[in-house]
N, C-alpha and C positions, 0 to 999 in steps of 0.2 A: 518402424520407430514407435517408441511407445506412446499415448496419450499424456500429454503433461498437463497439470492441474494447476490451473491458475484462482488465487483466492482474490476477490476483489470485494476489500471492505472501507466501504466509504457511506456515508449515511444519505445522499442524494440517489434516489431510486431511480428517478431517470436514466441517472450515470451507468450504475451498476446494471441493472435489463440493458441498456447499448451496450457495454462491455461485454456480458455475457453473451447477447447476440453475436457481436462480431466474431468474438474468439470462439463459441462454438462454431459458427462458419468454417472456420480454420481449422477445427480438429482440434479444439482445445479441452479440455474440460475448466469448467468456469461454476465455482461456488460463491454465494455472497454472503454476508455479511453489514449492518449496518453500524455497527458501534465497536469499541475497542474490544469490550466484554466477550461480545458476539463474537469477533474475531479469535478471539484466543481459545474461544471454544471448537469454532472449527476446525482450527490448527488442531487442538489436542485430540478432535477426532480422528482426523486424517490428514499428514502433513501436504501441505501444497510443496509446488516443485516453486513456485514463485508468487509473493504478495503483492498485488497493486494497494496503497495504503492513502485514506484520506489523513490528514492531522486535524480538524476543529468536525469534531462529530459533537458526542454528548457532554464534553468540556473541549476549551480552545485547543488543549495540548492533549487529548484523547489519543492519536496517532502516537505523538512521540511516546506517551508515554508505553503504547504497547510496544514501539519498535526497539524501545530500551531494555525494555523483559526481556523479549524476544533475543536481545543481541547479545543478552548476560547468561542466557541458556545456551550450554554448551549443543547440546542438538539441534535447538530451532535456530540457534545460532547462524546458520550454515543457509539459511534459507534466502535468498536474494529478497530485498524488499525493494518495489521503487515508489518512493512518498509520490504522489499526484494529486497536486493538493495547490489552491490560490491563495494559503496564508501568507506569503512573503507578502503582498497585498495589506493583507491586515495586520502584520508584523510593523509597515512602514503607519496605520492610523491609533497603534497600540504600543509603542516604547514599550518595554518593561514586562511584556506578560513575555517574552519567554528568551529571558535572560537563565535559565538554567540551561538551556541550549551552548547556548556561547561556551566556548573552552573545550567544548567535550568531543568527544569522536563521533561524528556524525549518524546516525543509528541507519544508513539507509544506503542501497548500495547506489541506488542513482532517484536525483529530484526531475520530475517536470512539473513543470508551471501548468496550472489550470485556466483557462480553458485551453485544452491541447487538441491538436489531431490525432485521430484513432491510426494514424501510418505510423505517427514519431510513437507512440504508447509499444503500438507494433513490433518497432525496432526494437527498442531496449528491451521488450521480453524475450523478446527470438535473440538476441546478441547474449544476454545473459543467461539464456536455456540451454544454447548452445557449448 
């Protein structure tokens, strides 16, 4: 089986070195990223096989906004993302910062709530790699 490449860009450094730990463990290849900007750079270097995605990096809606790019290219299109991210948190102390959301097709192919266990993160990459 081939090495599959896992892109995890969320701007908590803690987060991203765990994630890249574990999943390397596992035979993964694991690139980071801190900021949306950063992220779409490394995609255009070399496409990941799946995105782990924060949403409040260097603005609150930084995530969405890359996973809307992302899902309006017809190539990166294709890319599984899973948002892993505690804004529904800050969604519920912010009314109104991200009412551009609402209505639309969800840019992501699966959400976990932060703070998560690295088994459930697990799952959903191996279920969607698969």
């Amino acid at each position: 089986m081939e090495r599959k490449d896992i892109l995890v860009i969320d701007d908590d450094r803690d987060l991203t070195q765990s994630l890249k730990a574990y999943f390397e463990a596992r035979g993964f290849g694991v690139r980071m990223a801190h900021s949306g900007a950063d992220g779409m750079t490394e995609i255009e270097n070399a496409r990941p096989d799946i995105i782990l995605l924060d949403i409040m990096m260097d603005s609150d809606a930084d995530g969405f906004n890359l996973a809307y790019k992302l899902k309006a290219d017809k190539e990166k299109g294709e890319i599984p993302i899973i948002i892993l991210s505690g804004f529904t948190d800050y969604l519920e102390s912010k009314s109104g910062s991200f009412e551009f959301v609402m209505g639309r097709d969800w840019p992501a192919t699966e959400f976990i709530k932060k703070p998560a266990a690295l088994a459930d993160i697990d799952e959903a990459v191996r279920r969607l790699l698969a």
